[in-house]
N, C-alpha and C positions, 0 to 999 in steps of 0.2 A: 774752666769757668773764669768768667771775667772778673777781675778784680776791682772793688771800688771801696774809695773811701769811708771811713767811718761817720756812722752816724748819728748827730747827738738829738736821738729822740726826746728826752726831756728839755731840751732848749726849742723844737719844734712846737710840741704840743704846748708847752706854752706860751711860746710867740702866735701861734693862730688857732687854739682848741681851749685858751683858759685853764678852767680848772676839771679839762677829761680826762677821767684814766679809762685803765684797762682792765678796771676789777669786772666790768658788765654794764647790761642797759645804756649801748651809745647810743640808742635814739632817743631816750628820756636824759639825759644830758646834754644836747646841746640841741639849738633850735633851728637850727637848717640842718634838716635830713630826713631819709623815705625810708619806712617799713615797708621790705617787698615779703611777700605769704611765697614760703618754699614747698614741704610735701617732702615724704619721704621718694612717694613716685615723681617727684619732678625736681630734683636735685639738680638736671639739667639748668634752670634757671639760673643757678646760682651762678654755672661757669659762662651763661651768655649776656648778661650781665656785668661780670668781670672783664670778658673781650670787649665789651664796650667803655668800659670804664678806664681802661686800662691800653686802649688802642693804640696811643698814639705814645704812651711812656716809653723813655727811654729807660727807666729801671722804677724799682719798687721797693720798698720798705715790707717786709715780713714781720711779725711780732707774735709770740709765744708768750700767753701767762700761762704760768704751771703754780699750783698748788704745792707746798710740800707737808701741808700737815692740816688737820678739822674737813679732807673728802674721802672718798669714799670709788673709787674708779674699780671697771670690770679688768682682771691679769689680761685679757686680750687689747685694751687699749692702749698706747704709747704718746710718752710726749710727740707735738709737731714734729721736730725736727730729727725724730729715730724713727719715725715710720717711715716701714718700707714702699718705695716704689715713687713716693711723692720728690725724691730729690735724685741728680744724675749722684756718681759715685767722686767727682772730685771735692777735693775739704773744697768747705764753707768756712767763712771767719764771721764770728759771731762777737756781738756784745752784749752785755747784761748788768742788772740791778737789781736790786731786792727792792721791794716798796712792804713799806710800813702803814697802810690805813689808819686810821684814828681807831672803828671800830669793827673792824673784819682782820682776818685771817692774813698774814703775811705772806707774796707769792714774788716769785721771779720772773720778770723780764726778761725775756732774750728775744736779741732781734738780729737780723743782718739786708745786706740790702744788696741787691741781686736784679737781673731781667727780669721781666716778666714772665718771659718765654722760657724761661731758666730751668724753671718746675711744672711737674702735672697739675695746674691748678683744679681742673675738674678733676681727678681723682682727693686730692684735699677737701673741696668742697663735701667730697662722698663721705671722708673717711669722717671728717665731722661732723655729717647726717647719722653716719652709721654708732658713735658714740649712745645714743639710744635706744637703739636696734641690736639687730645681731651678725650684722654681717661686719665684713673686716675689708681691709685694714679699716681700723678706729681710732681718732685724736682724741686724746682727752683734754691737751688744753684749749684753751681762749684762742682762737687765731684770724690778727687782724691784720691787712694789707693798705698800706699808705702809697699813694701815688704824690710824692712830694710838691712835683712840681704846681699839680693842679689842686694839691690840697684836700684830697678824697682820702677817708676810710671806708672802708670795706667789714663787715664783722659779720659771717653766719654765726647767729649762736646756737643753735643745733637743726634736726631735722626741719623744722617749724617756716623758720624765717631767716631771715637778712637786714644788718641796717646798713644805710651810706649815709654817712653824714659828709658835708665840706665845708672851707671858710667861709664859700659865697654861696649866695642860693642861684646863680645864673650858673654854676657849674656843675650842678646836679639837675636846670633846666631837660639837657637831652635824657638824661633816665625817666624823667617823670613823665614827659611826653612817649618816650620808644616802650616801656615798661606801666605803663597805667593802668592796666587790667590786670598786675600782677600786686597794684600796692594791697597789704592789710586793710580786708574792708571795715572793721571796728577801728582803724586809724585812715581811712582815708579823707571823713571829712573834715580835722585838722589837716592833713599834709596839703589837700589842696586847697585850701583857705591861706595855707603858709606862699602858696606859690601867686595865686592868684592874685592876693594880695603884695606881693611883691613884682607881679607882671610890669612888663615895658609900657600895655597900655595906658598902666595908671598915671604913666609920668609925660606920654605925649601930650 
């Protein structure tokens, strides 16, 4: 596996995300970004999607919140980064943090940064659909993929749905155009109010 620099996630997220974490709800924190409707049976979406998202990166940011105390998880679930199948068998170099909330439960960061192409991401997608369900392999933490360059996160949070947020809202344009009949329809007439109102044609 290819090796790459370390990276300093809390100096990104707040040079371009303000004040986002990683404790939950990154479509209700920041304001450019699409709720897409997943499905237990169409989990597929989630990993076509990510090929789109992710097409043209030359590498990707990974991130793992894990809990270590106030949940409650099924003995079949695993952190991201021990489930099996979703990673090839060479070490990964990992970094991490503990974050402290003001008024929630304290959980650990761990990220590393890798290909895209590096990992099964549609089996990941699964194993995090399956955290509710019963099938396996299951993740039980938080797991979110950053595309640096273009400033995209990525976050299933479980069988349901998907958010992507980004810095710009022109770089989330090509999802909301190729992906439009997938957005949440109890959030769709925000999202497109957000886009439309931010259209090219407003400013010709």
């Amino acid at each position: 596996m290819e090796n790459y620099a370390p990276f300093n996630l809390p100096e990104f997220m707040l040079a371009h995300f303000g004040r986002v974490d990683f404790g939950g709800d990154l479509f209700g924190q920041w304001p450019v970004g699409i709720r897409f409707e997943i499905g237990i049976e169409q989990v597929s979406r989630a990993a076509k999607m990510y090929e789109s998202a992710f097409a043209n990166a030359q590498e990707c940011v990974l991130v793992s919140t894990d809990w270590t105390e106030g949940t409650e998880m099924s003995g079949r679930s695993t952190p991201l980064f021990e489930t099996s199948g979703i990673f090839p068998n060479e070490p990964m170099q990992f970094q991490a943090a503990e974050v402290f909330p003001f008024d929630e439960a304290k959980y650990l960061l761990t990220w590393t940064r890798l290909s895209p192409l590096a990992y099964d991401a549609a089996l990941m997608f699964q194993a995090i659909a399956n955290r509710e369900q019963l099938g396996e392999p299951s993740v039980n933490s938080r797991v979110f993929v950053i595309e640096p360059r273009s400033k995209i996160i990525m976050h299933m949070y479980d069988d349901r749905g998907l958010d992507v947020i980004a810095a710009e809202i022109d770089t989330l344009r090509p999802m909301f155009e190729s992906f439009n009949d997938w957005i949440l329809d109890n959030q769709r007439h925000r999202i497109e109010f957000r886009f439309r109102a931010n259209s090219r044609e407003f400013h010709d």
